[in-house]
C-alpha positions, -999 to +999 in steps of 0.1 A: -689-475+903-687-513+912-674-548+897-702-570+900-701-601+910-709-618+872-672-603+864-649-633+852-616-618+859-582-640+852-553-644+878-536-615+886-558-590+871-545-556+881-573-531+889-559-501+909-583-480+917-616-510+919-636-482+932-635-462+907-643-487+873-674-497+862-674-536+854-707-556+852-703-590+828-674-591+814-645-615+815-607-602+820-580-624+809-551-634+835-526-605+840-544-578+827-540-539+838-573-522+841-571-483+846-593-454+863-631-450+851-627-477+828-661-493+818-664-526+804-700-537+794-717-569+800-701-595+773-674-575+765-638-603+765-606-585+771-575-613+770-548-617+792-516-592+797-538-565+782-535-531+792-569-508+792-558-474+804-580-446+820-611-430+803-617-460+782-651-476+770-653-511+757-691-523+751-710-552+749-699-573+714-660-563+718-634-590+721-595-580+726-572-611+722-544-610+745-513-585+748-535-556+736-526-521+750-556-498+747-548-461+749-566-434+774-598-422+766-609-450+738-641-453+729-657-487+711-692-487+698-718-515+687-747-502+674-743-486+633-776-465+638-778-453+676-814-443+685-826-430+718-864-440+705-884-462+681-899-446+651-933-445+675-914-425+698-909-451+725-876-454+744-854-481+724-851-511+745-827-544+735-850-559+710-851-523+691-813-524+677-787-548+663-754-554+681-722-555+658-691-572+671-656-559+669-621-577+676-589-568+682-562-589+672-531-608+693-507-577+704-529-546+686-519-514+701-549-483+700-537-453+707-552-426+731-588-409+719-591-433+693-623-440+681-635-477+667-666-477+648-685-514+656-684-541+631-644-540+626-614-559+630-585-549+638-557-570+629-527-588+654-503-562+656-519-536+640-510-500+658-540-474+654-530-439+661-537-416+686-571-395+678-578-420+648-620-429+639-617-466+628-644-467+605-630-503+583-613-533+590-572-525+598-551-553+586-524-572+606-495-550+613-504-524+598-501-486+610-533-466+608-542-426+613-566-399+605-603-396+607-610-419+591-584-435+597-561-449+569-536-472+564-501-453+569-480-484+563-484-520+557-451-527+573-439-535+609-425-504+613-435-476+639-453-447+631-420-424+639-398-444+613-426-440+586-427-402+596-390-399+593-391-420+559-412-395+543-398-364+556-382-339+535 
């Protein structure tokens, strides 16, 4: 799996296993952590300090602001009606679909096997849970969950204090 030469990456950029990510096109802000078979597509932009841990897959039309840590095993997509072929039964080629863009606000945190529909925002200092399907825009600092995901609290607070708060 390589890093081709058309990677921007930032000073500092941590990648610890190089052979063993898949990065073609994509820039990588200064001081960002880059885990094990990690694949970041062509015009993908991750910001500086970020932190994309193993498993992950960030496609072409994501940007991640800086100070984002992105789980293990999360997985963005860009295209709202996936086809392998064109109604005449042709392989789909670039002209054949429409790319949706997705962001991820200043200091976001997604958690492991989350999934993030394309077209969404996710706002600065948002926290998405583990094993969440963002399917909607998440606003800033607020705690989502669940498939689909849904807004858990609206406050800075973590996920465990908002567990606690509702416990019997």
């Amino acid at each position: 799996m390589p890093i081709t030469q058309d990677v921007k990456l930032g000073r500092d950029v941590r990648i610890l296993h190089p052979e063993l990510v898949n990065l073609y096109g994509c820039e990588i802000g200064d001081e960002s952590r880059i885990g094990t078979f990690v694949e970041i597509q062509a015009g993908a932009i991750v910001g500086a300090r970020c932190k994309i841990s193993s498993h992950s897959f960030i496609c072409e039309g994501v940007i991640i602001e800086d100070e984002v840590f992105v789980g293990h095993g999360v997985m963005f997509t860009n295209d709202k009606h996936p086809k392998a072929t064109t109604s005449d039964g042709r392989p789909q080629g670039a002209s054949d679909w429409t790319l949706q863009r997705t962001q991820v606000g200043k200091g976001a945190s997604i958690g492991s096997n989350a999934t993030i529909l394309c077209g969404v925002t996710i706002g600065a200092g948002a926290l998405v849970g583990a094993g969440a399907v963002v399917t909607k825009d998440v606003p800033p600092a607020a705690i989502v969950a669940g498939v689909p995901a849904r807004v858990v609290s609206a406050k800075n607070t973590t996920l465990t204090d908002r567990i606690s708060q509702t416990a019997p």
